[in-house]
PDB file as gemmi writes it, atoms N, CA and C in Angstrom:
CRYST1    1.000    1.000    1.000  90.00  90.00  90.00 P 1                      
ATOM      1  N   UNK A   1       8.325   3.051-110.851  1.00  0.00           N  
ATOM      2  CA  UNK A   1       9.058   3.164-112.098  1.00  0.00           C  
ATOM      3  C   UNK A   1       8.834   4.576-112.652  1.00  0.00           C  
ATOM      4  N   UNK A   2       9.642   5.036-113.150  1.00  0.00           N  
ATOM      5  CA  UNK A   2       9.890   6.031-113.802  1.00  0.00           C  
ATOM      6  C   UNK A   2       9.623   6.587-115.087  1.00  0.00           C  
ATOM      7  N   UNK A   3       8.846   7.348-115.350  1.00  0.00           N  
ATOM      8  CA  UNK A   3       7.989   7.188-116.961  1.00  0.00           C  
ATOM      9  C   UNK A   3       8.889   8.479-117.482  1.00  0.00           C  
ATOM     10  N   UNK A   4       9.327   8.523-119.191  1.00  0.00           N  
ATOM     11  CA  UNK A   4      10.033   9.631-119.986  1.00  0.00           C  
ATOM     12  C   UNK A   4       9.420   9.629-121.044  1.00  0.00           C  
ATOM     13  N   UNK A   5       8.822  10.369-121.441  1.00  0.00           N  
ATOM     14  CA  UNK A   5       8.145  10.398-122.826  1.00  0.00           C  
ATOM     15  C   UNK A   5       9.410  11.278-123.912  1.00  0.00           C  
ATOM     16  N   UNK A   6       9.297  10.799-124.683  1.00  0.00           N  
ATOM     17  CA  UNK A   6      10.159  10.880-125.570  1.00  0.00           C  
ATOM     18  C   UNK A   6       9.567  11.263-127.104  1.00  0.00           C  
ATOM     19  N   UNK A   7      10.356  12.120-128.181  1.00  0.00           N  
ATOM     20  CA  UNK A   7      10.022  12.036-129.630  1.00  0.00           C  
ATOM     21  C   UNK A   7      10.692  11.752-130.317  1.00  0.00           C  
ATOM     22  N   UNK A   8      10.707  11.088-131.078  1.00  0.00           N  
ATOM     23  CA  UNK A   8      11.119  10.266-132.379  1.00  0.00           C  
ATOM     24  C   UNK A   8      11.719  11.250-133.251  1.00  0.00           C  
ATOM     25  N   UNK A   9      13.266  11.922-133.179  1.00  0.00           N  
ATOM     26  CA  UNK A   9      13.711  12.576-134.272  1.00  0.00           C  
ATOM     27  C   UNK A   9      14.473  12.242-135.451  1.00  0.00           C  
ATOM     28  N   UNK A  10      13.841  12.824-136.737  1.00  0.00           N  
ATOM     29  CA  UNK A  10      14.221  11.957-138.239  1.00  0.00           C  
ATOM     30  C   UNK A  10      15.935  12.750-138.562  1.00  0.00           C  
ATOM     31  N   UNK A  11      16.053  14.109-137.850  1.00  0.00           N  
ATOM     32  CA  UNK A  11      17.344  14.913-138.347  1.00  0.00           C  
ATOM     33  C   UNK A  11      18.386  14.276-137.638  1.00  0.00           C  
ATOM     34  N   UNK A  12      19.801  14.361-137.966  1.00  0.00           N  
ATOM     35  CA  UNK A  12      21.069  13.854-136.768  1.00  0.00           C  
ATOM     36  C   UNK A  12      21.902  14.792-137.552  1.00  0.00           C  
ATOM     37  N   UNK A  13      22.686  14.938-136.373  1.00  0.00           N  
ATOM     38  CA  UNK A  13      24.248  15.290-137.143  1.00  0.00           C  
ATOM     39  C   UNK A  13      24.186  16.629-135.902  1.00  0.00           C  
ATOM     40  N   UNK A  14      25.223  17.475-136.270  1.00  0.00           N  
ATOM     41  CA  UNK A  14      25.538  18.435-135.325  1.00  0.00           C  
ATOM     42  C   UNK A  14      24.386  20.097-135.396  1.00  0.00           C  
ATOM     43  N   UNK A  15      23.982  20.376-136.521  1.00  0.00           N  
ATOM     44  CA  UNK A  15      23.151  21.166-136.314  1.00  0.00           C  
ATOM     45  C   UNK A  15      21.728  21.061-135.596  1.00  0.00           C  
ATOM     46  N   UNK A  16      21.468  20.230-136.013  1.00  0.00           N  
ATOM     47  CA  UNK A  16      20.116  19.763-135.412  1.00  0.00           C  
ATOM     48  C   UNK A  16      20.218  19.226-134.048  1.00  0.00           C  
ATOM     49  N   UNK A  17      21.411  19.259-133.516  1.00  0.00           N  
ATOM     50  CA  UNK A  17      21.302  18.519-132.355  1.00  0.00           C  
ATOM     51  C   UNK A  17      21.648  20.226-131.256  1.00  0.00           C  
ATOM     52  N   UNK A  18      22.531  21.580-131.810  1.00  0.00           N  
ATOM     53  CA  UNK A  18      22.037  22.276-131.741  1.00  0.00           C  
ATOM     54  C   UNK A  18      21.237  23.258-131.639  1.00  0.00           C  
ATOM     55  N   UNK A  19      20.976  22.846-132.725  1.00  0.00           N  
ATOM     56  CA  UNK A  19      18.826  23.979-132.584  1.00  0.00           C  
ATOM     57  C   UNK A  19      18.418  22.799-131.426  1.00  0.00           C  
ATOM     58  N   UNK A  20      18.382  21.481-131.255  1.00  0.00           N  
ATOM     59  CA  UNK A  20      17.837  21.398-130.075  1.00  0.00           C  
ATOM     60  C   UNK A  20      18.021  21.683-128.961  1.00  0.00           C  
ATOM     61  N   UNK A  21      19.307  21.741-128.342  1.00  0.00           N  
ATOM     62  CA  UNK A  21      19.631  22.165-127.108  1.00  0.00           C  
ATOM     63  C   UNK A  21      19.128  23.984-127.209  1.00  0.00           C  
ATOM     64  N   UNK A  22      19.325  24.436-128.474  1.00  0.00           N  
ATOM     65  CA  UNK A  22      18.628  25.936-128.199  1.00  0.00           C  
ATOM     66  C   UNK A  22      17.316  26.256-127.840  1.00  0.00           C  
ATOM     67  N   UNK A  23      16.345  25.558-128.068  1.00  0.00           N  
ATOM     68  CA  UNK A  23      15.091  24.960-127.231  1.00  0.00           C  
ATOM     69  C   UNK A  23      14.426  24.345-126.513  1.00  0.00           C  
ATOM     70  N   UNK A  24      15.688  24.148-125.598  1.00  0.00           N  
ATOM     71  CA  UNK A  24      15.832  23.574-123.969  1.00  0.00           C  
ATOM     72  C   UNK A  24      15.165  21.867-124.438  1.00  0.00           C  
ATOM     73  N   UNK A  25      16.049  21.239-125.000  1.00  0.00           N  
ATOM     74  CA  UNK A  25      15.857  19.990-125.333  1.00  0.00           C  
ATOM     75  C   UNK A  25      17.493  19.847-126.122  1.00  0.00           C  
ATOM     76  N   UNK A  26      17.377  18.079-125.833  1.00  0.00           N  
ATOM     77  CA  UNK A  26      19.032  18.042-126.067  1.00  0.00           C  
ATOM     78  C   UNK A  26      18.891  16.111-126.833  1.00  0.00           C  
ATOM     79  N   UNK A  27      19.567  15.754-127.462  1.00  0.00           N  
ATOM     80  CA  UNK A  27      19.618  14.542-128.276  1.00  0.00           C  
ATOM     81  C   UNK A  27      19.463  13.298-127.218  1.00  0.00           C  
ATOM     82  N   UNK A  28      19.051  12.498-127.757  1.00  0.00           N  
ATOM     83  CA  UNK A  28      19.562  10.974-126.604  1.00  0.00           C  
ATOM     84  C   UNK A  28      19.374  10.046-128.130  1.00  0.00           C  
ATOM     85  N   UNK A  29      19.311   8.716-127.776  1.00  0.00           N  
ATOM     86  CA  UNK A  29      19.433   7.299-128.112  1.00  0.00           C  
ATOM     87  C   UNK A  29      19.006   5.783-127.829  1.00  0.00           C  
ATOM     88  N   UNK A  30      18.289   5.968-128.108  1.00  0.00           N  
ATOM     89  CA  UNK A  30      17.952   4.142-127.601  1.00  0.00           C  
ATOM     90  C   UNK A  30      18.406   2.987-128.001  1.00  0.00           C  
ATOM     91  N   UNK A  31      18.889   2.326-127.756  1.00  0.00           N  
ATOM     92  CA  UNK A  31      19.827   1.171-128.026  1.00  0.00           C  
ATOM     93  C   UNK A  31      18.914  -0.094-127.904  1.00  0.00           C  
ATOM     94  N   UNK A  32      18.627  -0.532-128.972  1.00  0.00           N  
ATOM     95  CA  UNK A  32      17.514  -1.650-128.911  1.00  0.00           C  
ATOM     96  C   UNK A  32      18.523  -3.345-129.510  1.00  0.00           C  
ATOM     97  N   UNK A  33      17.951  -3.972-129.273  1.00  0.00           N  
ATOM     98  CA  UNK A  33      18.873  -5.451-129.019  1.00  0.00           C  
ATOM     99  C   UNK A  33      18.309  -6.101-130.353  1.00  0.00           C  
ATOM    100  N   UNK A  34      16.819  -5.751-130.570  1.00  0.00           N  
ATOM    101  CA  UNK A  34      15.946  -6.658-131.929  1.00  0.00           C  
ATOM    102  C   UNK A  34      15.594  -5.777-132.751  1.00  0.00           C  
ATOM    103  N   UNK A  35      15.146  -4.268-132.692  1.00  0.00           N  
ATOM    104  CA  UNK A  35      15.304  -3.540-133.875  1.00  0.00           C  
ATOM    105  C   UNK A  35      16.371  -3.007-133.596  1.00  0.00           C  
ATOM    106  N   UNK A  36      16.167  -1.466-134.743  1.00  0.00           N  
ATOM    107  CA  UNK A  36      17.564  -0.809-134.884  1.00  0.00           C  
ATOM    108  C   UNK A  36      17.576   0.094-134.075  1.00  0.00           C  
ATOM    109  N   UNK A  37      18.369   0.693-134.060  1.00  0.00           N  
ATOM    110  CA  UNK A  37      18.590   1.990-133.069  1.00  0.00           C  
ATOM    111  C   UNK A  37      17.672   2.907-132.577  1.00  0.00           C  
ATOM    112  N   UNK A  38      16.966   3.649-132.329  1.00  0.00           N  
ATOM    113  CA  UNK A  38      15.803   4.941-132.224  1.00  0.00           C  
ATOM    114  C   UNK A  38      16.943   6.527-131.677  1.00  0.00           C  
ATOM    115  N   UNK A  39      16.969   7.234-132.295  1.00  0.00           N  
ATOM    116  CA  UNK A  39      17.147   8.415-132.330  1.00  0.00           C  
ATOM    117  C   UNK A  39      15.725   9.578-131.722  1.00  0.00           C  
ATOM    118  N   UNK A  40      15.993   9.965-130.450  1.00  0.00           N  
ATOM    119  CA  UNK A  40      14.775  10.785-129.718  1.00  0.00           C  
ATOM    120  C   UNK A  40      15.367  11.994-129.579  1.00  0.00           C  
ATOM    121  N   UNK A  41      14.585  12.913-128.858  1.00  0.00           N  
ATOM    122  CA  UNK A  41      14.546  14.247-127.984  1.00  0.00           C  
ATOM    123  C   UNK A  41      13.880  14.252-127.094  1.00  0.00           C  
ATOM    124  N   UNK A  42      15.088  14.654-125.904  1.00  0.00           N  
ATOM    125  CA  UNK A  42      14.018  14.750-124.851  1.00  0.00           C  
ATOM    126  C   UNK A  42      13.968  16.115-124.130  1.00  0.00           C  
ATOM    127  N   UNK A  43      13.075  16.437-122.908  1.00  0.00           N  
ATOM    128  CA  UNK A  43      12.962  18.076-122.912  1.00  0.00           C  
ATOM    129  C   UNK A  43      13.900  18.331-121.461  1.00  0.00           C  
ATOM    130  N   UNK A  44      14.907  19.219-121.680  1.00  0.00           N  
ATOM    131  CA  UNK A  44      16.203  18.944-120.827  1.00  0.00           C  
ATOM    132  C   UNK A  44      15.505  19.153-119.030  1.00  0.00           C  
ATOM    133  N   UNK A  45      14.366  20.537-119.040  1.00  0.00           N  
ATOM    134  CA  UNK A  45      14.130  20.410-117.644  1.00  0.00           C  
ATOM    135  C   UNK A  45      13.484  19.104-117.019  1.00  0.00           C  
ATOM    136  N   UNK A  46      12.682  18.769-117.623  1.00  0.00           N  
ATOM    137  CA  UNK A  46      11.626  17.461-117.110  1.00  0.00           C  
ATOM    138  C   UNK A  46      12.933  16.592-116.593  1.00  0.00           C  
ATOM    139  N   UNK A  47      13.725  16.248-118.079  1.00  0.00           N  
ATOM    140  CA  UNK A  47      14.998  14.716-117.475  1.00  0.00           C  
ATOM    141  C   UNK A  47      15.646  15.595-115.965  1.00  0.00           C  
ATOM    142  N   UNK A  48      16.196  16.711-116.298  1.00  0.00           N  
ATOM    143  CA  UNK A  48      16.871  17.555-114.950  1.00  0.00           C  
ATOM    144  C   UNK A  48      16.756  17.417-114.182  1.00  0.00           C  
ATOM    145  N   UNK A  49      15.286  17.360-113.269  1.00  0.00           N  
ATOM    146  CA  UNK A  49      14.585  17.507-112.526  1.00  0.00           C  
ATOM    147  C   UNK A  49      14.345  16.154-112.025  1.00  0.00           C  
ATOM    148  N   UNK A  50      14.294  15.484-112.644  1.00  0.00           N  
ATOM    149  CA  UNK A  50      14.015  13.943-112.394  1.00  0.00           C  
ATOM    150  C   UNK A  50      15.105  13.326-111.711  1.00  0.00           C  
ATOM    151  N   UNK A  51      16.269  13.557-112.619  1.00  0.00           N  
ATOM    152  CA  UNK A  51      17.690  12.933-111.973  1.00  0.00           C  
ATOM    153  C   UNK A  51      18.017  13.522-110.704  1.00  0.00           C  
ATOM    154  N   UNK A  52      17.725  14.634-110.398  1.00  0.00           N  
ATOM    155  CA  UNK A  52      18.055  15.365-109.013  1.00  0.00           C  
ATOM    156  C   UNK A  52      17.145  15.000-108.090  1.00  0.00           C  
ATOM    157  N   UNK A  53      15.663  15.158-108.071  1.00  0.00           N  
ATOM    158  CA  UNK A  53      14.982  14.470-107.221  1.00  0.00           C  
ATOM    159  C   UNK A  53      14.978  12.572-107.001  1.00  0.00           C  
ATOM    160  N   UNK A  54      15.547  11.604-107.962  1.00  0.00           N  
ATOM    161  CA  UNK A  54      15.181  10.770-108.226  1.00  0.00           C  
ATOM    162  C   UNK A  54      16.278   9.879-108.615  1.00  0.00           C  
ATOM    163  N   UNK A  55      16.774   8.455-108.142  1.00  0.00           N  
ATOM    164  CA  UNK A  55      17.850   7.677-108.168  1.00  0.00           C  
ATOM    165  C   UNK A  55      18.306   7.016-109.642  1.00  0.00           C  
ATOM    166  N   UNK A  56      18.301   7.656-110.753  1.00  0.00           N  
ATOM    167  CA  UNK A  56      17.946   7.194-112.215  1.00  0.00           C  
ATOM    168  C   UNK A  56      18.764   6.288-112.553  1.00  0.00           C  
ATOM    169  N   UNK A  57      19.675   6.240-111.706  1.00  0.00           N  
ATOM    170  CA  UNK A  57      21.137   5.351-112.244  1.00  0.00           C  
ATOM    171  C   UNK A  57      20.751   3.896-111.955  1.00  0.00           C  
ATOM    172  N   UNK A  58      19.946   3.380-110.801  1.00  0.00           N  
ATOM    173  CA  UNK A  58      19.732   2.302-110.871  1.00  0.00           C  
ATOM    174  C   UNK A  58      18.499   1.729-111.237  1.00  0.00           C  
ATOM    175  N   UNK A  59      17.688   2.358-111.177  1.00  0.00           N  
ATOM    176  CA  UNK A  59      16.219   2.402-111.886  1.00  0.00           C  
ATOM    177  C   UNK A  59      16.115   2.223-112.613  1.00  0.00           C  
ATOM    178  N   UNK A  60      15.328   1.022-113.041  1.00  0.00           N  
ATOM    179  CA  UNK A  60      14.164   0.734-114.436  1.00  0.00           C  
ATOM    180  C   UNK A  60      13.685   1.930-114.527  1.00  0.00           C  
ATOM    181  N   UNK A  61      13.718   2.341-116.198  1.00  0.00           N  
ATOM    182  CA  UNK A  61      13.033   3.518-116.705  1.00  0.00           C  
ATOM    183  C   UNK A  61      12.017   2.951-117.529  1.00  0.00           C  
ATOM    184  N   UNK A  62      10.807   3.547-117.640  1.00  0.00           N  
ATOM    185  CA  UNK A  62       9.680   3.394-118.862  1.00  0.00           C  
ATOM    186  C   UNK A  62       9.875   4.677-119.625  1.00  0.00           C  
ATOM    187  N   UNK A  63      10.311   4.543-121.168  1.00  0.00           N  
ATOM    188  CA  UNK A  63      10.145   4.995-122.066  1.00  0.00           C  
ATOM    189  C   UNK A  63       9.337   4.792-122.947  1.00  0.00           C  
ATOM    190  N   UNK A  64       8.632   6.398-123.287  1.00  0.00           N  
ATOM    191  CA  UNK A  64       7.667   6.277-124.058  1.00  0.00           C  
ATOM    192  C   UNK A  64       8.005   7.053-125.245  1.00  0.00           C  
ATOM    193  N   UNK A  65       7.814   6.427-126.692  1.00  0.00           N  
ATOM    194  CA  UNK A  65       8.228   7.095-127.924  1.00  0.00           C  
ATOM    195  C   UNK A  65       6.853   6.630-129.011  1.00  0.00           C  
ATOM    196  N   UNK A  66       6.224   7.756-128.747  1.00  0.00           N  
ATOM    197  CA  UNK A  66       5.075   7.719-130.208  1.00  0.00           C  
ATOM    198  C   UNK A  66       4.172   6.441-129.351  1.00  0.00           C  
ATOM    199  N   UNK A  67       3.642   6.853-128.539  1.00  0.00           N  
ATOM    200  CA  UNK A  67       2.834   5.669-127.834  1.00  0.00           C  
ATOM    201  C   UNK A  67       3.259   3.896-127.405  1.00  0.00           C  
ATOM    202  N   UNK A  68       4.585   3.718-127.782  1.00  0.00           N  
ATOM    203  CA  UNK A  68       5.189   2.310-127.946  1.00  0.00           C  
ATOM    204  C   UNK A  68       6.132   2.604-126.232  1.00  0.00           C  
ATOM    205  N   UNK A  69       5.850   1.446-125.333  1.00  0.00           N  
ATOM    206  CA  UNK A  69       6.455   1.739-124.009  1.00  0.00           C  
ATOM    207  C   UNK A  69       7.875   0.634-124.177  1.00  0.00           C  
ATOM    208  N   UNK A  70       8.884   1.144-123.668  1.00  0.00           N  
ATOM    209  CA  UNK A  70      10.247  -0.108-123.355  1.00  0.00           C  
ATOM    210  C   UNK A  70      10.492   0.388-122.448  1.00  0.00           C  
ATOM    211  N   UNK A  71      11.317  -0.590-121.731  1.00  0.00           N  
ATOM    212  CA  UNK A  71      11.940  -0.554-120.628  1.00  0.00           C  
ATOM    213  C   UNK A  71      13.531  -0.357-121.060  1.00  0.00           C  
ATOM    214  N   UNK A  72      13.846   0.607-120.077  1.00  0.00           N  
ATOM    215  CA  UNK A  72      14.970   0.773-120.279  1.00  0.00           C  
ATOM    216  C   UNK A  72      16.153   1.105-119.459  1.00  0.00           C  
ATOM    217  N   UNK A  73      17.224   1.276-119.543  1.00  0.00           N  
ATOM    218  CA  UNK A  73      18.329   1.574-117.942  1.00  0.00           C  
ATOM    219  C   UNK A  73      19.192   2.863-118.776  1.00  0.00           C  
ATOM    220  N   UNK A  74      19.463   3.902-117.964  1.00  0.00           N  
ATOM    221  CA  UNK A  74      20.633   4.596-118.646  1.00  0.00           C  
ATOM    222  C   UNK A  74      21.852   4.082-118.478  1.00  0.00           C  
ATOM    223  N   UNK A  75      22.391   4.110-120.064  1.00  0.00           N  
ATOM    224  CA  UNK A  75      23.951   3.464-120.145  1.00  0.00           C  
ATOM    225  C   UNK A  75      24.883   4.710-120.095  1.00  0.00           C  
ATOM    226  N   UNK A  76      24.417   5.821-120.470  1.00  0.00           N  
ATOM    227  CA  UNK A  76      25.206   6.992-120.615  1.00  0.00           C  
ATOM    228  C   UNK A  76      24.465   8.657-120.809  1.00  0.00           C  
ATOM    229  N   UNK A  77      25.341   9.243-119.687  1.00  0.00           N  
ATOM    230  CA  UNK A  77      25.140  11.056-119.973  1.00  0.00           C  
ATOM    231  C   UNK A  77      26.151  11.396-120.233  1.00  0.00           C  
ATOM    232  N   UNK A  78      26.113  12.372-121.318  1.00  0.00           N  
ATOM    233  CA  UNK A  78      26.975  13.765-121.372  1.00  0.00           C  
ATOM    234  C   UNK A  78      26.949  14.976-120.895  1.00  0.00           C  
ATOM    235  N   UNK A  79      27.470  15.358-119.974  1.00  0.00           N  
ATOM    236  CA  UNK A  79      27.408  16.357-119.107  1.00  0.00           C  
ATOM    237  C   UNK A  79      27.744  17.612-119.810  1.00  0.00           C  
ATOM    238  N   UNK A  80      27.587  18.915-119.623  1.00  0.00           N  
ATOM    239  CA  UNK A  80      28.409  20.048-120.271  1.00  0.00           C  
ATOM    240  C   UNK A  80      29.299  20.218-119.071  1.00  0.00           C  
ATOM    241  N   UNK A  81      30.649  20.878-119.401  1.00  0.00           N  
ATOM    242  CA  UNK A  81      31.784  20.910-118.982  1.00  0.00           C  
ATOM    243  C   UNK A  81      31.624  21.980-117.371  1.00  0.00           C  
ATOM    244  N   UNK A  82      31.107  22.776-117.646  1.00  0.00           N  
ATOM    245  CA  UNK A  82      31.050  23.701-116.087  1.00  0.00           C  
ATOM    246  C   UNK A  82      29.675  24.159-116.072  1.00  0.00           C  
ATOM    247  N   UNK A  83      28.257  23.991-116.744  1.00  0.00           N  
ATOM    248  CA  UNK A  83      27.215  24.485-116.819  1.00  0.00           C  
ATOM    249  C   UNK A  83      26.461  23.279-116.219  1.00  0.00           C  
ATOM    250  N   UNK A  84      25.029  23.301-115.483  1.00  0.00           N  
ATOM    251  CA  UNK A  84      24.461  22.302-115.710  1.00  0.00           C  
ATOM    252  C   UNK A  84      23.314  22.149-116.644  1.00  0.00           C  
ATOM    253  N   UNK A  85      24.143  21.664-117.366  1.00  0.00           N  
ATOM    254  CA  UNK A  85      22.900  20.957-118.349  1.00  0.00           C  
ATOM    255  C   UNK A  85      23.324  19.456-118.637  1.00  0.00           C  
ATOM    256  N   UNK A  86      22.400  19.115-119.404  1.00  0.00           N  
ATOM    257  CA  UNK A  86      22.884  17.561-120.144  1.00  0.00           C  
ATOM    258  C   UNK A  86      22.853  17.520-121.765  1.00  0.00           C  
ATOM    259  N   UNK A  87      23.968  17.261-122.341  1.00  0.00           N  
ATOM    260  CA  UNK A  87      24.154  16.963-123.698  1.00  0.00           C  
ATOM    261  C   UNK A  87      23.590  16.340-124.073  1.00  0.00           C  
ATOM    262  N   UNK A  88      23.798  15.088-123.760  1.00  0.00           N  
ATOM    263  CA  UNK A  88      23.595  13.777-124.596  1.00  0.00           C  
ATOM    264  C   UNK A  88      23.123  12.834-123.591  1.00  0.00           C  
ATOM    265  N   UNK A  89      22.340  11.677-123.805  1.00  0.00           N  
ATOM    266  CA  UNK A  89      22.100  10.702-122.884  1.00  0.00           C  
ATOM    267  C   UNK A  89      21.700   9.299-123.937  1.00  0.00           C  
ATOM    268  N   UNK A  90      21.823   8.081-123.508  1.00  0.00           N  
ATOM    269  CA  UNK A  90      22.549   6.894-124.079  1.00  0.00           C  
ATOM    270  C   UNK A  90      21.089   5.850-123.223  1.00  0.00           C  
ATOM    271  N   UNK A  91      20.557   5.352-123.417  1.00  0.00           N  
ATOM    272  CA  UNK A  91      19.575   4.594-122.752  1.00  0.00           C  
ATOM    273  C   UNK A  91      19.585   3.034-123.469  1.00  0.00           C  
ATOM    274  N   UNK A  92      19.407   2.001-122.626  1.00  0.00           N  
ATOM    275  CA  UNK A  92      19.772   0.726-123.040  1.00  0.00           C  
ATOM    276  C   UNK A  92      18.554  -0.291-123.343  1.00  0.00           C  
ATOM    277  N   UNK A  93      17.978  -0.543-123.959  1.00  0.00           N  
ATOM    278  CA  UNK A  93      16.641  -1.390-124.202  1.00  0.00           C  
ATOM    279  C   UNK A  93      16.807  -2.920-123.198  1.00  0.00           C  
ATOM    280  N   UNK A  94      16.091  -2.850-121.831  1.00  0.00           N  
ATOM    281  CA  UNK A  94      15.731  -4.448-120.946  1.00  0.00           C  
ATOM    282  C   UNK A  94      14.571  -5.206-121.810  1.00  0.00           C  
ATOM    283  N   UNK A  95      15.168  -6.288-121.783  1.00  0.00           N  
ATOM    284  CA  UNK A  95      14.345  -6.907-122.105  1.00  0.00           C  
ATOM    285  C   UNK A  95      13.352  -8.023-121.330  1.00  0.00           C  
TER     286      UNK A  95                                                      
END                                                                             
């Protein structure tokens, strides 16, 4: 299994999701079924690197946010248009 440590970010909206990608980190989401949503950052080379060496699409992921572990599957990336990086990414809470 696949471990992502993750941080818990309190800002949203389009600037802040800017200054993050300007510090090689880019927005994601956790989609939880019994609480509410979680809003993270994660650090774009580590996820990069992972998905290229590593089958992420069908894989159980362990996410880690502020010491609390879930399991989780990716439901969604946002790709940038001709660069590689990753925008956005969408992760689904297993229960």
């Amino acid at each position: 299994m696949i471990t992502i440590n993750a941080i818990r970010r309190d800002k949203e909206g389009k600037s802040s999701s800017r200054r993050l990608r300007l510090n090689n980190k880019f927005p994601a989401i956790l989609y939880c079924s019994l609480t509410s949503n979680i809003c993270i950052e994660l650090d774009h080379n580590i996820i990069f690197n992972t998905m290229i060496n590593f089958n992420v699409y069908k894989e159980k992921l362990l996410l880690i946010i502020d010491k609390i572990e879930y399991n989780v599957k990716i439901q969604s990336i946002q790709h940038h248009a001709f660069k590689p990086k990753i925008l956005h990414m969408d992760f689904a809470q297993i229960l």
